[in-house]
MARVO-918376 format. One record per residue (C-alpha): residue in three letters; chain; x, y, z negated. Coordinates in pm, 1 decimal, padded with zeros to 6 digits, always signed. Layout:
<sites>
+--------+--------+----------+----------+----------+
| residu | chaine |       px |       py |       pz |
+--------+--------+----------+----------+----------+
|    ALA |      A |        X |        Y |        Z |
...
+--------+--------+----------+----------+----------+
</sites>
This chain:
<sites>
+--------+--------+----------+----------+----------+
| residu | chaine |       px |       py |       pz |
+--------+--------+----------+----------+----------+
|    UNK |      A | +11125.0 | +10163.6 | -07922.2 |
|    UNK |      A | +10769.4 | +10306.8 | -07747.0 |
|    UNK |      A | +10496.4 | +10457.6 | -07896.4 |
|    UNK |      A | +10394.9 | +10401.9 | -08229.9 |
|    UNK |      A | +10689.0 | +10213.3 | -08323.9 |
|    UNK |      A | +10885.8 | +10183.9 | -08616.5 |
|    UNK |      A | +11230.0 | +10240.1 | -08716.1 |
|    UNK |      A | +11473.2 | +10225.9 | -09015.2 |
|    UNK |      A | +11680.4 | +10524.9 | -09202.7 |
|    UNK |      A | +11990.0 | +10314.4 | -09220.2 |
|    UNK |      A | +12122.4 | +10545.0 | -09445.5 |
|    UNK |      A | +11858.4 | +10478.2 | -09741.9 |
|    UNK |      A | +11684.0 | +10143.7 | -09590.8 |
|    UNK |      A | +11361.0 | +10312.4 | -09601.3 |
|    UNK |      A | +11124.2 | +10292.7 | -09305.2 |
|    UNK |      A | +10984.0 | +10603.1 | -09118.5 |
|    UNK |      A | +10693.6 | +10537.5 | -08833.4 |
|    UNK |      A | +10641.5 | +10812.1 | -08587.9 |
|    UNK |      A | +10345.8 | +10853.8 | -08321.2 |
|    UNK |      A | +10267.6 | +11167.8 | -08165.3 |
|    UNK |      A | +10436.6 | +11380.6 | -08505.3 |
|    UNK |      A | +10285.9 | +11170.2 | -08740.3 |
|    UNK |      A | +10517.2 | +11027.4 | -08962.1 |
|    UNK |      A | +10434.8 | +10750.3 | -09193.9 |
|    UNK |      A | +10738.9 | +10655.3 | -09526.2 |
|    UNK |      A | +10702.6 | +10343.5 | -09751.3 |
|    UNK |      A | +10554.0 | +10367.8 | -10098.4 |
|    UNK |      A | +10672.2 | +10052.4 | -10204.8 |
|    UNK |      A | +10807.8 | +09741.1 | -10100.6 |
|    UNK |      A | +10671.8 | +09434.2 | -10240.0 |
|    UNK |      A | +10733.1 | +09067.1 | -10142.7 |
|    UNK |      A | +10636.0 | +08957.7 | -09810.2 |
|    UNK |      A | +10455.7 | +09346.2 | -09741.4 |
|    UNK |      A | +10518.0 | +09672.9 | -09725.3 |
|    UNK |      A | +10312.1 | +09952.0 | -09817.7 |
|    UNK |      A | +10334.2 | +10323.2 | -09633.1 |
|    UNK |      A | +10110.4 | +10629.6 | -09643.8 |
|    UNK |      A | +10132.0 | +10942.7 | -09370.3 |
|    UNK |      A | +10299.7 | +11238.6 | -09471.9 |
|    UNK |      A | +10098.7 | +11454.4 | -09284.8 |
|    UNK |      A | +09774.7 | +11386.9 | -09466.6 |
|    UNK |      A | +09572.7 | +11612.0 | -09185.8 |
|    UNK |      A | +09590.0 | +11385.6 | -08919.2 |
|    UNK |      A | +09445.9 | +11013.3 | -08857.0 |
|    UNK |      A | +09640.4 | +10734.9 | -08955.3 |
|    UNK |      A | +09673.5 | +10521.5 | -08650.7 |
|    UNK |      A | +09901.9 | +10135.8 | -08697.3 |
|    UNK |      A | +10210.7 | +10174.3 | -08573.9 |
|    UNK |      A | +10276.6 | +09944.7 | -08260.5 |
|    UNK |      A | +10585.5 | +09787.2 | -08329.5 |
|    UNK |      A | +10780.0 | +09658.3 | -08598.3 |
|    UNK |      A | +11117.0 | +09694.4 | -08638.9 |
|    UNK |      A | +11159.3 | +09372.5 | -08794.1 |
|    UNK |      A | +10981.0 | +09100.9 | -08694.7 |
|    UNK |      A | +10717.0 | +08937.4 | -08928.9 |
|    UNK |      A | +10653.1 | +09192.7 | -09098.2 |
|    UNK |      A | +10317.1 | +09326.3 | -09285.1 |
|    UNK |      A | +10291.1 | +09669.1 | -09328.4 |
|    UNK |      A | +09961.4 | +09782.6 | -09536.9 |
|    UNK |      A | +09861.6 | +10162.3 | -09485.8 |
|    UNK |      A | +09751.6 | +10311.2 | -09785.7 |
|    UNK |      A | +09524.1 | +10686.7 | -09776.2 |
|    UNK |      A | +09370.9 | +10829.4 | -10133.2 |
|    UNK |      A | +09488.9 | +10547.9 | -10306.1 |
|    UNK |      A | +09340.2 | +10327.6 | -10098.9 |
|    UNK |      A | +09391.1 | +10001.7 | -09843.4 |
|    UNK |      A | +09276.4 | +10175.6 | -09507.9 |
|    UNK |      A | +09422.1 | +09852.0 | -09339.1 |
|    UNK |      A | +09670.5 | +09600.3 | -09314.4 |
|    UNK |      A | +09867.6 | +09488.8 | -08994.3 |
|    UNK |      A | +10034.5 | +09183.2 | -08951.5 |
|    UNK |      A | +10389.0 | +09178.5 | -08690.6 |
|    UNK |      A | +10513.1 | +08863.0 | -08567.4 |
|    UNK |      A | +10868.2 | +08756.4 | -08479.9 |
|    UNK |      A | +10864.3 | +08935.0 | -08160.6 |
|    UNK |      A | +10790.3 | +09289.6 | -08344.2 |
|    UNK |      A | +10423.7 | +09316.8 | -08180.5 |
|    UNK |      A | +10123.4 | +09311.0 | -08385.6 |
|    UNK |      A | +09957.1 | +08974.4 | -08468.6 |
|    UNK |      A | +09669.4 | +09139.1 | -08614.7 |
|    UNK |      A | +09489.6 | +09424.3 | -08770.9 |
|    UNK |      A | +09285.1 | +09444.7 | -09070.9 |
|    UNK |      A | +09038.6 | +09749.9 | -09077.5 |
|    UNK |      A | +08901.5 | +09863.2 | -09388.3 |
|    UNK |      A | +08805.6 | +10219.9 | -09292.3 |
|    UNK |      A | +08499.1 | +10174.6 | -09074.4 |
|    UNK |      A | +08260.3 | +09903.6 | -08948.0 |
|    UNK |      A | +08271.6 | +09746.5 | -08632.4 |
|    UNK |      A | +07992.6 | +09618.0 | -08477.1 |
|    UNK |      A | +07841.5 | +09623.2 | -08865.9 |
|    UNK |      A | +08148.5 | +09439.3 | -08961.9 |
|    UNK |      A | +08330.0 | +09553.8 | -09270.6 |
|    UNK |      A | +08599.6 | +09478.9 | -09322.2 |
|    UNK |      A | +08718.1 | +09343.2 | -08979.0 |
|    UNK |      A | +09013.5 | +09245.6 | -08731.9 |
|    UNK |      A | +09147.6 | +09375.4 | -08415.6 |
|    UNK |      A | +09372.2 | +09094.5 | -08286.4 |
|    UNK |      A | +09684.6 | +09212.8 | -08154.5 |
|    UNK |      A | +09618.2 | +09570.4 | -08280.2 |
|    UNK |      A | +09392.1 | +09593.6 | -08024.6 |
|    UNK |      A | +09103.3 | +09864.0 | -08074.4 |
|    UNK |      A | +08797.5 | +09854.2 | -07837.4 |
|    UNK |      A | +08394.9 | +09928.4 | -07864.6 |
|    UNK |      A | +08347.4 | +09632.3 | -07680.0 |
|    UNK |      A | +08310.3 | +09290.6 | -07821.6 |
|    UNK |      A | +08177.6 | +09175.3 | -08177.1 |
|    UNK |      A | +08360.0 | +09326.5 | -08497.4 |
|    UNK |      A | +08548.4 | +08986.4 | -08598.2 |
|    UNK |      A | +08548.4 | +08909.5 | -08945.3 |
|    UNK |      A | +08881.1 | +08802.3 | -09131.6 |
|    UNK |      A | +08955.1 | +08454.6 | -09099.5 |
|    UNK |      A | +09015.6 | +08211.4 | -09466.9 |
|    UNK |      A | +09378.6 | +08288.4 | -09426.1 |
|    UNK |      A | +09341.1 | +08667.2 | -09376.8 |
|    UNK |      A | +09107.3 | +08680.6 | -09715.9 |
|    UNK |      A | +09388.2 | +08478.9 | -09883.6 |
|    UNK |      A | +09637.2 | +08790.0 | -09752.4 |
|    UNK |      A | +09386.3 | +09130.0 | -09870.6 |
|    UNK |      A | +09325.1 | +08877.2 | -10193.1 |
|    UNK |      A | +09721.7 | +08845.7 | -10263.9 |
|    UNK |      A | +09790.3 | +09250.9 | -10133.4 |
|    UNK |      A | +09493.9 | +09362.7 | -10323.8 |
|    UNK |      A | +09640.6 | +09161.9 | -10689.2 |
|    UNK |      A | +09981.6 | +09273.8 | -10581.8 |
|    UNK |      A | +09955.7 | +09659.4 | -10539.0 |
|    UNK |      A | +09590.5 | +09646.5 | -10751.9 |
|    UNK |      A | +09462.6 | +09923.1 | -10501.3 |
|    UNK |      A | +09127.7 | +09871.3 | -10354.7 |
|    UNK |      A | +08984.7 | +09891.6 | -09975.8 |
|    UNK |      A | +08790.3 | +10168.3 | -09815.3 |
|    UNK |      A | +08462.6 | +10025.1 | -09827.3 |
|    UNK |      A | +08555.2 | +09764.1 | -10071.3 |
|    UNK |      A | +08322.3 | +09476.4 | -09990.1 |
|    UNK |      A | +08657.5 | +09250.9 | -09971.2 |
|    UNK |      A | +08579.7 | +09012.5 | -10262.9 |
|    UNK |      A | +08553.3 | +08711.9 | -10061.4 |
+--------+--------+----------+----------+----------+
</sites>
């Protein structure tokens, strides 16, 4: 599947995400998301690049809390990336379209329809964001 990609335990339907030895295991599945934590708390929690099924949103979760949310589309790539961790740019939280992580460029703010997503993940799992200015 590449780097940072995803794949399923077909034996217990639970999703493991492996890049570089770290491995990342769902804490829950809720309706229309998923959300998944590193084992290995030592190391940085990077988005996996691929999904293994398409359209999928998988929210990664680190003490407790939303560290950011990435969006797949039908083709298993990422759409987009929602960072909660650090600013970009002075942009908090803010997007890396198509996972893509650069210093160049403005940090991009969520669009109305991403706010409607961290709103409806945020109600759903009742965790809040690193740097939890996300009450828009």
């Amino acid at each position: 599947m590449g780097g940072r990609g995803a794949f399923a335990d077909s034996n217990n339907q639970n999703f493991t995400f492996v890049e570089g030895g770290q491995t990342y295991r769902t804490i829950k599945k809720y309706k229309g998301f998923e959300t998944i934590e590193k084992i290995d708390q030592t190391k940085n929690t990077a988005i996996p690049f691929y999904s293994h099924s398409g359209s999928n949103i998988y929210v990664v979760v680190q003490q407790n809390k939303i560290k950011n949310i990435t969006v797949y589309g039908e083709n298993h790539n990422v759409v987009t990336s929602i960072d909660f961790y650090k600013k970009h740019h002075g942009v908090i939280p803010h997007t890396h379209p198509h996972g893509i992580h650069t210093n160049d460029g403005p940090g991009i703010p969520p669009t109305e329809e991403e706010w409607k997503l961290i709103r409806y993940i945020k109600k759903k799992t009742r965790l809040k964001c690193f740097n939890d200015q996300s009450t828009n």
